[in-house]
C-alpha positions in Angstrom: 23.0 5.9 1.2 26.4 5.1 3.2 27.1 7.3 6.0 30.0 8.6 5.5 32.3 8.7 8.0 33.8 11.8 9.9 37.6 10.4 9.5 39.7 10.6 6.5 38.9 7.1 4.6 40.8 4.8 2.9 40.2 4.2 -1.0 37.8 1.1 -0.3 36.2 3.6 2.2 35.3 5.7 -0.3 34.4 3.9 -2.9 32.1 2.0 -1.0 30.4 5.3 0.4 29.7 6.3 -3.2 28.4 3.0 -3.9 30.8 2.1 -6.6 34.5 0.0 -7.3 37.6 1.1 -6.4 38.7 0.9 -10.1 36.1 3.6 -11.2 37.1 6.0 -8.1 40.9 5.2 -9.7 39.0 5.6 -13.4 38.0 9.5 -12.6 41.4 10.4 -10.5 43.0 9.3 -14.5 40.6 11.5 -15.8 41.5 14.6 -14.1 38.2 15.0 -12.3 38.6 14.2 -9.0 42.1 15.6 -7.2 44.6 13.3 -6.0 43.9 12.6 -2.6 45.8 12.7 0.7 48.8 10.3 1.6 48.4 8.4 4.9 52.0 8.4 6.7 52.7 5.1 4.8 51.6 6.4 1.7 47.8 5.0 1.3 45.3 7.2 -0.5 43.0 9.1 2.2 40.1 10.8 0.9 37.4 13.7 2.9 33.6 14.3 3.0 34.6 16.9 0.1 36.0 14.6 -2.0 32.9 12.2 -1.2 30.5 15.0 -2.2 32.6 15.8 -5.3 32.3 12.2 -6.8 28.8 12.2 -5.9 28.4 15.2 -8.1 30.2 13.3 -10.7 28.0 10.0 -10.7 24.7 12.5 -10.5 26.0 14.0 -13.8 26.9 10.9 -15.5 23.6 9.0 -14.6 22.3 12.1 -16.6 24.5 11.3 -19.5 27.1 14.0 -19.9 30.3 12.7 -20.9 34.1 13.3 -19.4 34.8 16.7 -20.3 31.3 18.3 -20.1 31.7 16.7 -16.1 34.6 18.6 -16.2 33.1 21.9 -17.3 30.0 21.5 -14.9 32.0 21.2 -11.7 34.7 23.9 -12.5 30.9 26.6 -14.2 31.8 30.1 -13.0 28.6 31.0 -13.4 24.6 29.3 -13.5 24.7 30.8 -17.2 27.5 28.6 -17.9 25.7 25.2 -16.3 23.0 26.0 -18.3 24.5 26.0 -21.5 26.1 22.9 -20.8 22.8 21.4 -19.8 20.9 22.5 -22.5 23.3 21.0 -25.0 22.9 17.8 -23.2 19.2 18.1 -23.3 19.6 18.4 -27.2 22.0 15.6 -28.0 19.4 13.6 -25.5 16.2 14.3 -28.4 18.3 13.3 -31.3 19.2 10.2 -29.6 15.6 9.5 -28.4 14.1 10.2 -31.9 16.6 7.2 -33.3 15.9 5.0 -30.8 12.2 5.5 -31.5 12.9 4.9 -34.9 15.0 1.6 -33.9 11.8 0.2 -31.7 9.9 0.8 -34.8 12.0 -1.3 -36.8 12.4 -4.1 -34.0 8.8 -3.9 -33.7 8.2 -4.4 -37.7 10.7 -7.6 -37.4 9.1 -9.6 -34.7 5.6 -8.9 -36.4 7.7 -10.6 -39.5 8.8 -13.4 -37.2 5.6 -14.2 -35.6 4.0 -14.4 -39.1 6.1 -17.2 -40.5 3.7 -18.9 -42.6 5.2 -19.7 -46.0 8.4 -17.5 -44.8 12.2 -17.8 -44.0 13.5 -16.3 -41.9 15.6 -14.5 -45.2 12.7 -13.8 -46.4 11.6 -11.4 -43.3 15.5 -9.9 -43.1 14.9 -9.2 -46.5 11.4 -7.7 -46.0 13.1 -5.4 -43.4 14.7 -3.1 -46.2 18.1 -4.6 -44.5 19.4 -1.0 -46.4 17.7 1.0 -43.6 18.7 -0.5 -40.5 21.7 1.8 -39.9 19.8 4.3 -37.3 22.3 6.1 -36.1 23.0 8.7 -39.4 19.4 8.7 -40.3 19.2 12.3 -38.9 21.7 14.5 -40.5 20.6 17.8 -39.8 20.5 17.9 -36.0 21.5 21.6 -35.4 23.6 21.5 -32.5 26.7 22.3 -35.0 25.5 25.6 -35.5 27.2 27.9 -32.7 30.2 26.2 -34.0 30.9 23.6 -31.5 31.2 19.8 -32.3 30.9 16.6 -30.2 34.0 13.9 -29.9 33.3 10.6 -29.2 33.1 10.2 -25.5 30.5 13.5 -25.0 33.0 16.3 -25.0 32.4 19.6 -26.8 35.0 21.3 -28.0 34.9 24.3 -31.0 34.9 23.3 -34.6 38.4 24.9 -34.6 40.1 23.0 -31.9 43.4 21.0 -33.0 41.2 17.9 -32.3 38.5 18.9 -34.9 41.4 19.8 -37.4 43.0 16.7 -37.2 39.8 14.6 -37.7 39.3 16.9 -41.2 42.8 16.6 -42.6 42.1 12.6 -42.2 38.6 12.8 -43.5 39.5 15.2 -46.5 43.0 12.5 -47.3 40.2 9.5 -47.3 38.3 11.5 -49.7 40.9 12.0 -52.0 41.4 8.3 -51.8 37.9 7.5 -52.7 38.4 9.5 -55.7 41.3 7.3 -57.2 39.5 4.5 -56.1 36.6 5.3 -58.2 38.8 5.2 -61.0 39.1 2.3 -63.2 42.0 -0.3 -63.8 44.1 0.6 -60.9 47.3 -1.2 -59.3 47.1 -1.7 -55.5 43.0 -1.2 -55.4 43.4 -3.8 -52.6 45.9 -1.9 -50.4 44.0 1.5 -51.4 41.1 0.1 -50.3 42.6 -1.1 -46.8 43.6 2.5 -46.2 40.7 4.2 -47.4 39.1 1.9 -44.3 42.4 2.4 -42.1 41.2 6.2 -42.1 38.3 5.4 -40.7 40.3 3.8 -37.7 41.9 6.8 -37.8 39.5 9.5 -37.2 37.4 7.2 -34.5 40.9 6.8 -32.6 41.7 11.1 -32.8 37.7 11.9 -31.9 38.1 9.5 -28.6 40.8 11.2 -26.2 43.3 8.3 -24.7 42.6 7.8 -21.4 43.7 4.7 -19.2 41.8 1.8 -19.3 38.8 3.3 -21.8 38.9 0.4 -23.4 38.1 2.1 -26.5 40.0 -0.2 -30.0 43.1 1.7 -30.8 45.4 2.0 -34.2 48.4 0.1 -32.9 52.0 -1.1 -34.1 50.0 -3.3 -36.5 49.0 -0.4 -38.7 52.0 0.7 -39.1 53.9 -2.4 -39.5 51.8 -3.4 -42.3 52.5 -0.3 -43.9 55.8 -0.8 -43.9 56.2 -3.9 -45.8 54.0 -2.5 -48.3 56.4 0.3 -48.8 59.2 -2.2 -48.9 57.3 -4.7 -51.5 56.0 -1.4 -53.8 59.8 0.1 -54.0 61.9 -3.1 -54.4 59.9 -2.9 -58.1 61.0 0.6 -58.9 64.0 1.6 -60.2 66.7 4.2 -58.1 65.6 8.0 -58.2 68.4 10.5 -59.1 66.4 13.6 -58.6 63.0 14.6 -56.9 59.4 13.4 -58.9 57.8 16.6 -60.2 54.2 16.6 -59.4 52.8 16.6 -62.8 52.5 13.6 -65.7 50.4 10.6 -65.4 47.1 11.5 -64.0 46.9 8.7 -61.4 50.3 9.4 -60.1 49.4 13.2 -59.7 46.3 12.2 -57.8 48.3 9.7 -55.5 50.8 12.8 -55.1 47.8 15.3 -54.1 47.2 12.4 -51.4 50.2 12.7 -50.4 50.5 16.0 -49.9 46.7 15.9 -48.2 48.7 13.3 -45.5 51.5 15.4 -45.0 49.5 18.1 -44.1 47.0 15.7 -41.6 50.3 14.4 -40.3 51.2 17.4 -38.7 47.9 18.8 -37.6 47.6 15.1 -35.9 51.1 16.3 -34.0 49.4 19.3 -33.1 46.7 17.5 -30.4 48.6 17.1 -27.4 46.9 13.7 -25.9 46.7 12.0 -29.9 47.5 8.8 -29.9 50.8 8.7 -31.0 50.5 5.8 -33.5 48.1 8.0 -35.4 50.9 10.4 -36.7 53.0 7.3 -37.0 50.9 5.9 -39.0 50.3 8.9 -41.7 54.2 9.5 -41.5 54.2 5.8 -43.2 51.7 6.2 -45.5 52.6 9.7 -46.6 55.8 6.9 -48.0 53.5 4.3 -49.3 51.3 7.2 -51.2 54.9 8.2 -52.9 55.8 4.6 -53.9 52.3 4.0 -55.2 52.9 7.5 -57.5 56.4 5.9 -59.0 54.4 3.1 -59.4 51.3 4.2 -61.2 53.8 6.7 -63.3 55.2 3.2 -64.8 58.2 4.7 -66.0 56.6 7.4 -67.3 56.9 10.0 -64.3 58.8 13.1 -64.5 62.1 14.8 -62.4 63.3 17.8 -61.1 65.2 19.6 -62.9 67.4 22.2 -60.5 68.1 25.6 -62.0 66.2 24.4 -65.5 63.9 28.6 -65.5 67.8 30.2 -64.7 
């Protein structure tokens, strides 16, 4: 361990007394977990013994596993009772992640046996032996039980209640890609290509809302690119159609009603997405788009066929 000096230190200072890089001292300041520090006269960071022992705390607990927020939680617990609940539901997510990696070994283990015995064999022949199906470990356990006091995980560790705006967002983009699925298992549908490219887009979607932004994560974000591809599909879709003179009622050809329902489903994920204060702001960007595509796609599918407003026609 680095002695730690009795003067204020500078940012190298520190880092190097914690044994780690400047960037991941700058890393946890992003995150909210440690405070800023002191400004020298000329405006250098400065950093104390307590803000050594506080980042100390933070590497013990992440060497442990825990992610961002549950750091967060530990180092601001009121009470023992609290830690321990925090550290319990570490200890579980901890099993369920040894139990698949157990399974993985297993699997590794069955493939270099195939390997090693290569008489008479490709090596297709031994991928194919594997059950290539089953490889996919990591939803092999559905029923892990750590749902039930009605908490969930996001992406980087956090738990948060099933009710949070986060948690309602990811749903309102899950149930939209559902409804999706369900035209797409239709038959002899326009645009399967471009449905399909949402239905997978959603998937982007929900990964992005479940992993909070923070600087420099790293993590693959949904971008201007989304949305710009969106948007000449809208404008390639419409230029086809002829000019509305009235709203589209929401009944008539069954696809079209179905690409409406989606519609409506994005609308409403749209604004639960606005409703998490650090989404990523392309996300709702994104939905606002193809809340316009779904529409288009409707007129389309109606083929002439769809049917209008009518203002005052129950009067």
């Amino acid at each position: 361990m680095v002695d730690v000096p009795d003067e204020e230190m500078t940012i190298g200072a520190f880092a190097a007394a914690a044994s780690v890089t400047v960037r991941t001292v700058r890393h946890y300041e992003s995150a909210g977990l440690l405070d800023a520090p002191e400004r020298s006269v000329g405006g250098h960071r400065r950093y104390s013994s307590g803000d050594l022992d506080r980042l100390r705390r933070i590497l013990a607990l992440r060497r442990c596993g825990f992610g961002l927020e549950s750091i967060r939680r530990l180092l601001d617990a009121s009470s023992s009772g609290d830690a321990l609940a925090l550290a319990k539901r570490q200890l579980e997510r901890s099993e369920v992640e040894l139990a698949v990696a157990r399974k993985l070994r297993e699997r590794v283990r069955r493939f270099v046996e195939l390997l090693e015995d290569t008489e008479g064999k490709s090596i297709e022949d031994s991928i194919a032996e594997m059950e290539v199906d089953g490889m996919n470990v990591t939803l092999d356990l559905i029923s892990t039980g750590l749902g039930d006091a009605g908490e969930t995980d996001l992406a980087d560790g956090a738990r948060v209640a099933k009710t949070d705006p986060v948690i309602e967002a990811v749903g309102g983009v899950e149930e939209l890609g559902a409804q999706i699925g369900l035209i797409l298992a239709g038959d002899g549908l326009e645009h399967r290509d471009l449905l399909e490219q949402v239905a997978n887009d959603l998937f982007d979607l929900g990964a992005d809302l479940s992993s909070p932004v923070q600087e420099g994560d790293g993590r693959p974000r949904v971008g201007d690119a989304y949305v710009e591809r969106l948007e000449q599909s809208v404008a390639t879709v419409n230029s086809k159609l002829d000019p509305l003179d009235s709203f589209v009622a929401w009944f008539g050809v069954p696809t079209a009603a179905r690409l409406n329902t989606c519609r409506a489903v994005c609308r409403r994920a749209e604004r639960e997405v606005f409703a998490v204060d650090d989404a990523n702001p392309q996300v709702g960007r994104y939905l606002n788009r193809l809340s316009d595509l779904l529409f288009v796609l409707a007129r389309a599918a109606a083929a002439g066929g769809e049917r209008l407003w009518e203002p005052g026609r129950g009067a």
